[in-house]
Residue, then its C-alpha position, 0 to 999 in steps of 0.5 A: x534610228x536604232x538606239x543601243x544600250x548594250x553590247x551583249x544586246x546587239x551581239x544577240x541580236x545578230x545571233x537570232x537574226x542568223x539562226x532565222x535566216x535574216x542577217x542579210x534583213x538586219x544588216x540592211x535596216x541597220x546600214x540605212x539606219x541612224x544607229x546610236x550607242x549608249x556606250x563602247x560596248x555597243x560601239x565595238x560589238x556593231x564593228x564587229x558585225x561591219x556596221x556603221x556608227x552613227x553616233x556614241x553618248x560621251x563618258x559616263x555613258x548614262x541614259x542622260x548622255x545618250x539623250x544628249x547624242x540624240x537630241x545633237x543630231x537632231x538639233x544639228x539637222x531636225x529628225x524626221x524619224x519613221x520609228x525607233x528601235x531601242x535596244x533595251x540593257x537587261x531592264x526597260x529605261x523608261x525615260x529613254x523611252x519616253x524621250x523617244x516618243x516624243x520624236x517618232x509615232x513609233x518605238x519598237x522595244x528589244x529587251x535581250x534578256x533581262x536581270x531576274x533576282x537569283x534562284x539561291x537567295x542564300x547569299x544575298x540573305x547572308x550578305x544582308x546579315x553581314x552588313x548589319x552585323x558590321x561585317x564588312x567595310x565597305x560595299x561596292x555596287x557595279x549595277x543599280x539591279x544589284x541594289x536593288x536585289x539586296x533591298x527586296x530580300x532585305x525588306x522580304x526578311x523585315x530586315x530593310x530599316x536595319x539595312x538602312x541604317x548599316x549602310x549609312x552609319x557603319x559601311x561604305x557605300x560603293x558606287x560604280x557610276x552616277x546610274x548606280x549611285x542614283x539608285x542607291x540614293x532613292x533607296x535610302x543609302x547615298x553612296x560615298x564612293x563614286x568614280x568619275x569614270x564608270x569602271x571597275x578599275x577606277x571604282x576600286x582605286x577610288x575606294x582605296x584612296x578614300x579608306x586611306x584619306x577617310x574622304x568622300x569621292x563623287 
């Protein structure tokens, strides 16, 4: 089985093996293999290369959903796994991995690249300031690292109880999916807007319509 949680993941997958000469290799693991996707972007970018899909986690496309595919397959015919490659996106999911482990003795990891805190600190400190300050209206988070990045250098500046309450009391708090939303819960701040489609388009009409209705949207 192969497990793809990113389109970028397999696009550069595709690269190496080609730049190493072994496309051909890779090509037939993959046609012989169960191949699962966490969502369209894996979907489309395993098309493009010409290969099979054998099945794709439903909407919002979160690690719990593609769990579901997996556990789907195997409740309609029991896997008899030889071993696992996960295709990681930008951060280890451990829980996928561990889920996984429980159903091959072997699990291969690939983690493509990965989401590092920006060299230029300065505008995450200032977008700090400005939330605490009451700045800004509303704060929309598209990725859980994201979050993440802006508490560190929050707590890095004595500045996270501050950040907290800003949040909570004087900004909303924008959630592109469930993920992101999950994240921003454990850190203290439980997002106000979250879209029932994971997408930039919806998270911006949901926000819309919850500063002119002044209603939370989950």
């Amino acid at each position: 089985m192969a497990v793809f949680a990113t389109g970028v993941g397999v696009d550069t997958l595709f690269r190496m093996a080609e730049k190493l000469g072994r496309r051909g290799d890779l090509e037939a693991i993959l046609r012989r293999a169960i191949n699962v996707c966490r969502g369209p972007k894996p979907v489309a970018a395993l098309k493009r290369a010409g290969m099979p899909v054998s099945m794709r986690a439903a909407s919002p496309h979160t690690t719990r959903e593609l769990l579901e595919a997996i556990d789907a397959l195997d409740a309609t015919e029991p896997l008899e796994l030889e071993g696992v490659l996960v295709v990681h996106h930008g951060e280890r999911s451990e829980r996928l991995v561990d889920a996984l482990a429980s159903k091959s003795p072997l699990v291969v990891e690939l983690l493509l690249y990965a989401w590092e805190m920006p060299e230029e600190t300065g505008p995450l400190a200032k977008l700090v300031e400005e939330i605490i300050a009451g700045e800004l209206g509303a704060v929309a988070f598209t990725t859980q690292v994201q979050a993440r990045h802006l508490f560190a250098i929050a707590t890095e500046r004595g500045q996270r109880e501050a950040l907290v309450q800003a949040l909570n009391e004087r900004t909303v708090v924008v959630a592109v999916g469930p993920t992101c939303a999950e994240t921003l819960r454990s850190l203290g701040t439980p997002a106000r807007v979250v879209p029932e489609s994971p997408k930039m388009g919806p998270m911006v009409l949901s926000l819309a319509r919850y500063l002119d209705g002044g209603r939370s949207e989950r």
